[in-house]
Legacy VTK file of the C-alpha trace (Angstrom):
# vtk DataFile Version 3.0
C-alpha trace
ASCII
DATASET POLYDATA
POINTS 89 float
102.462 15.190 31.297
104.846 17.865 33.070
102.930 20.695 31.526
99.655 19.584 32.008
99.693 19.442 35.344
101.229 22.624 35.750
98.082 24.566 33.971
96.094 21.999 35.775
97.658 23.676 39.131
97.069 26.982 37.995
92.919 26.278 37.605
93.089 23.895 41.077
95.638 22.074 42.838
93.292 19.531 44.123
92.763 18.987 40.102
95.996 18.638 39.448
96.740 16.054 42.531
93.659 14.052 41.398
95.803 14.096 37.758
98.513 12.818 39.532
97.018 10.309 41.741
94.827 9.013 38.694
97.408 8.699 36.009
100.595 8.344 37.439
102.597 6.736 40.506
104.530 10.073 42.053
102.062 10.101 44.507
102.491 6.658 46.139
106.491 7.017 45.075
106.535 10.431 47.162
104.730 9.481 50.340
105.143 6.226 52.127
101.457 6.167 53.038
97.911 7.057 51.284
96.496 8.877 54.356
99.083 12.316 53.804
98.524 12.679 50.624
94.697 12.500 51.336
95.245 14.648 53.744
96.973 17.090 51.816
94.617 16.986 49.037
91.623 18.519 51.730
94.351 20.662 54.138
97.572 21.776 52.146
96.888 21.085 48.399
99.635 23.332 46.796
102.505 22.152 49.855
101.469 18.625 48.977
101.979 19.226 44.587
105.498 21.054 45.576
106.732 18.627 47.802
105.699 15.635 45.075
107.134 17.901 42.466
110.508 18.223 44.255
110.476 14.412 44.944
110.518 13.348 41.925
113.636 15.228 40.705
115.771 13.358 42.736
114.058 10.955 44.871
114.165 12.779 48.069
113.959 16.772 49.275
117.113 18.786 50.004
118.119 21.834 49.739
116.378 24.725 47.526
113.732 22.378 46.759
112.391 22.732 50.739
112.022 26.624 49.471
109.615 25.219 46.630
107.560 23.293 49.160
107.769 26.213 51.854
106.553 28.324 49.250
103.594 25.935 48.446
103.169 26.085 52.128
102.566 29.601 52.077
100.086 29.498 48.774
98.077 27.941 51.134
98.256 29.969 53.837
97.687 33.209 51.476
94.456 31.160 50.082
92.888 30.339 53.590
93.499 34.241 54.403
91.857 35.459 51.071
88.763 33.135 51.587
88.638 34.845 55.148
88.802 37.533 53.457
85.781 37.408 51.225
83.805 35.797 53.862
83.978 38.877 55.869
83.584 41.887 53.578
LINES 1 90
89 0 1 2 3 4 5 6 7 8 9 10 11 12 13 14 15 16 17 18 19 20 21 22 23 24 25 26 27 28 29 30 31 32 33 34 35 36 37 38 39 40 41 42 43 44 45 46 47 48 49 50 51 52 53 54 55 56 57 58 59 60 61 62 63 64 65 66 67 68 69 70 71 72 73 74 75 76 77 78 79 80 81 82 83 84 85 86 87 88
């Protein structure tokens, strides 16, 4: 299942969250409520896949596995910038 949510990241995250959400429990394991993950599936897509990724290698975030997230924080930073971007050329 690992794997195919990785490619599924690499077409869309919000594909791969709805993956996620639809045939497994990291979701609801990872966040305490349903509204961030909603949330993060419109706002921060990729930050919201890292930081449910790095939850469920050990049940909680420390350590390197903030960089993962603050990288997925930053994929969607670059992707609101490149959509700028386009919209202005």
């Amino acid at each position: 299942m690992g794997c195919l949510v990785l490619l599924l990241a690499f077409i869309s995250p919000r594909l791969a969250l709805f993956a996620l959400w639809l045939f497994t429990n990291l979701l609801s394991r990872a966040f305490d409520s349903w509204l961030v993950p909603l949330i993060g599936f419109f706002v921060l897509p990729w930050t919201t896949l890292a930081y449910a990724g790095m939850w469920s290698s050990s049940n909680h975030v420390t350590g390197f596995e903030w960089l993962i997230v603050i990288f997925g924080f930053f994929l969607d930073l670059a992707s609101y910038s490149r959509g700028r971007a386009y919209r202005d050329a």
